[in-house]
C-alpha positions in Angstrom: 197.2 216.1 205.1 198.5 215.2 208.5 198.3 211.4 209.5 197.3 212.0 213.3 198.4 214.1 216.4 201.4 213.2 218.6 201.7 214.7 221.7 205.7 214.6 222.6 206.0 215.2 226.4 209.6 215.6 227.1 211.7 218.0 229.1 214.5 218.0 227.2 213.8 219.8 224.2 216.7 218.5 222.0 214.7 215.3 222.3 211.3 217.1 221.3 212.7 218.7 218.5 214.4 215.8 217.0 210.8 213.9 217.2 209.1 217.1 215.9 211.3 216.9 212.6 211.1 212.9 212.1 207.2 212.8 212.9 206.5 215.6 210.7 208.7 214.7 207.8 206.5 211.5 208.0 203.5 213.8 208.0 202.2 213.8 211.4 201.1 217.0 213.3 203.6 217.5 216.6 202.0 219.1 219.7 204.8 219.7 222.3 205.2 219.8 225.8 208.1 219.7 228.7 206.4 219.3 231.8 203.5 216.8 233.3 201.1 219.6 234.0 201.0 221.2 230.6 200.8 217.6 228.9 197.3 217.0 231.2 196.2 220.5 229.5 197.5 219.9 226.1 195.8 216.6 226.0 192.3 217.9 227.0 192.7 220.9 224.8 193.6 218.9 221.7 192.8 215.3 221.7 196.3 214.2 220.4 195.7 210.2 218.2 198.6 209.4 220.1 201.1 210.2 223.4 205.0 210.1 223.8 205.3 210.7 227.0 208.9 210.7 229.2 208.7 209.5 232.9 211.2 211.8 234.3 209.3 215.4 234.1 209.2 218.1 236.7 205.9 218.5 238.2 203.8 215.7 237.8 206.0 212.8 236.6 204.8 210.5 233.5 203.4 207.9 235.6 201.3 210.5 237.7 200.7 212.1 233.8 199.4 208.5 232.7 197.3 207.2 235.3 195.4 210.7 234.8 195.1 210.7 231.1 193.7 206.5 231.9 190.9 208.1 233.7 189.3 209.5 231.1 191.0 208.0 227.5 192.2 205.0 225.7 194.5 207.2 223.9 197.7 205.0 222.7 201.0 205.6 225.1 204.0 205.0 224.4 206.7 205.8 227.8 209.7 207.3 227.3 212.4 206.6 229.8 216.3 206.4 230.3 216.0 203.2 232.6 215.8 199.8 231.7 215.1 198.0 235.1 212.2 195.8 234.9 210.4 197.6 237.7 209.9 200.5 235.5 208.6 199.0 232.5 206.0 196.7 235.0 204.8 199.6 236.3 203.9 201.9 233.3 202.2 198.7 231.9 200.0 198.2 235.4 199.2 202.1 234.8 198.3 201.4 231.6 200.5 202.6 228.6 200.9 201.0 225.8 204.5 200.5 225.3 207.2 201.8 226.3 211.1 202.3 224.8 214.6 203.0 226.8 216.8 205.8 225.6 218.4 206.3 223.7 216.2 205.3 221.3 216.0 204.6 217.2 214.2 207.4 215.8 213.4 205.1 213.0 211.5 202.7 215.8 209.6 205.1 217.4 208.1 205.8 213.7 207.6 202.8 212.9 205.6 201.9 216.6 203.8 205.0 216.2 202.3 203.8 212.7 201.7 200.3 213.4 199.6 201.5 216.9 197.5 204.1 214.6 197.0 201.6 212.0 196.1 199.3 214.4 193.4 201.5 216.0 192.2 202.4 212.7 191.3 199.1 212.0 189.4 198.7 214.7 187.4 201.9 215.0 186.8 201.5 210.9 184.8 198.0 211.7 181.9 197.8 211.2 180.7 194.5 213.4 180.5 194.2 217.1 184.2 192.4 217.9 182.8 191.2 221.3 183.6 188.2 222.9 181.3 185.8 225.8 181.4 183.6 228.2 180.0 182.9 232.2 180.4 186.2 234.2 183.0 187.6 231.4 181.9 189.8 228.4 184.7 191.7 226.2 183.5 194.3 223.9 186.5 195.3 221.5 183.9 198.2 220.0 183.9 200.1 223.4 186.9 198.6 225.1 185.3 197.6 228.0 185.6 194.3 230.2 182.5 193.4 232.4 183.3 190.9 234.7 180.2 189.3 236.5 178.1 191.9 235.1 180.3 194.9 236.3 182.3 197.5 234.2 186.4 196.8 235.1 188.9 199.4 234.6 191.4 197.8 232.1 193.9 199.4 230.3 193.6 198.6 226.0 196.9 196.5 225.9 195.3 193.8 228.4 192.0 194.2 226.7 193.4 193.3 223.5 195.4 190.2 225.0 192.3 189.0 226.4 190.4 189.4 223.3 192.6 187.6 221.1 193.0 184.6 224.0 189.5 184.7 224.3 188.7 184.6 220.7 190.7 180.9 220.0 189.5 179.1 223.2 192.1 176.5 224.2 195.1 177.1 221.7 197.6 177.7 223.3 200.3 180.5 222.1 203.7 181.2 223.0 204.6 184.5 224.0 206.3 185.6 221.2 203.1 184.8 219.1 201.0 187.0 221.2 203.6 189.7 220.8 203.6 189.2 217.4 199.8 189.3 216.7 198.6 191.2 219.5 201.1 193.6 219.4 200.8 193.6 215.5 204.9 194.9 214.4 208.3 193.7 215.6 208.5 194.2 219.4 211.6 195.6 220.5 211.2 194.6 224.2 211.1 191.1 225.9 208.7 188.6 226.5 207.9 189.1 230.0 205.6 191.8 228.5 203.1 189.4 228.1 203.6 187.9 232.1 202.8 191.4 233.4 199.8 191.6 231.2 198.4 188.3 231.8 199.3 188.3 235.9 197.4 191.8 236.1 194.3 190.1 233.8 194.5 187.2 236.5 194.0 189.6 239.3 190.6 191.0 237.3 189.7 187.2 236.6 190.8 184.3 239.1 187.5 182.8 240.9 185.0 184.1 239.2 184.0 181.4 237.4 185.1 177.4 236.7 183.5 177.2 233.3 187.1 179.3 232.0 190.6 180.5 233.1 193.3 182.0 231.6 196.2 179.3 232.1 199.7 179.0 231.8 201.1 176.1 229.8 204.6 175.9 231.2 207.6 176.1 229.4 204.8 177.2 226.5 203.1 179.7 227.1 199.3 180.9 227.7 195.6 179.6 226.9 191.9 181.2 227.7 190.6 177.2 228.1 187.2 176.5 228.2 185.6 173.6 229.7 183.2 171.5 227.4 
């Protein structure tokens, strides 16, 4: 029985077949596809659990690919890409994905982010309580992933949702960043820290002024807390 969908968007197919025989030895079914335009179609055709998806592609791009699949689904995305630079990874978090990893890349990591996303989205669509969190002009509602600020529905992709959520949750601890990483996130992070400043600077821009009963603060040389005043 197959674990989940993965759609592997890559134009290299080397690369797509060497996912294809590691994802489906670990019993997941493999769509494929090697440029942007196809993986839009793919997508809406057959609703893949989960999205590899490669920034350099001919046609439309991965980011372009992305920011369209973000109009319409939560699906989890993790970017594929040959460069490093900070400015890369910044943006395919502002547009949304989940993670992302540099190649060349661990076969064996990719596996194991894979399983700990599904699991993790498992979890949540298998409870059964409302996981929703309120305060003045802020409600976050983990059962439909959706963040109404001042009473109105804000785009926000899941991975800021979630950090919100769990700050949200434990008013006025503060955690490091590698502790959000760790529990947020929810497996070994293979990345840097600074993850979490592009997350939380992005949730700022959503937040800041809308009301002085709460912010989301920075405790310096710490890390972050959603504090609450009494």
């Amino acid at each position: 029985m197959s674990l989940g969908k993965i759609l592997v968007v890559d134009d290299d197919k080397n690369i797509c077949e060497l996912l294809r025989l590691y994802l489906e030895k670990e019993g997941y079914g493999v769509i494929l596809s090697h440029d942007g335009e196809e993986a839009v179609v793919k997508f809406n055709a057959l609703k893949p659990d989960l999205i590899l998806l490669d920034v350099m592609l001919p046609g439309l791009d991965g980011w372009q690919v992305c920011r369209e699949i973000r109009k319409k689904s939560n699906v989890p995305i993790i970017m594929l890409t040959a460069k490093g630079e900070t400015f890369d990874k910044v943006l395919g978090l502002e547009l949304g994905a989940d993670d992302y990893v540099v190649k060349p890349f661990d076969t064996k990591e990719i596996v194991a982010r894979i399983k700990a996303v599904l699991r993790r989205i498992g979890q949540q669509s298998g409870a059964s309580e409302v996981k929703e969190v309120s305060y003045d002009k802020l409600n976050v509602n983990m059962t439909r992933y959706e963040l109404k600020v001042d009473g109105k529905v804000i785009d926000t992709p899941p991975k800021e949702l979630e950090l919100l959520f769990h700050l949200a949750s434990n008013p006025n601890r503060v955690y490091t960043r590698d502790q959000l990483l760790d529990e947020v996130w929810g497996f070994e992070y293979y990345g840097d820290s600074r993850t979490i400043d592009v997350h939380v600077k992005r949730l700022r821009e959503k937040l800041e002024g809308v009301s002085d009963k709460w912010a989301l603060k920075t405790v310096w040389g710490v890390g972050y807390k959603f504090e609450v005043n009494e």
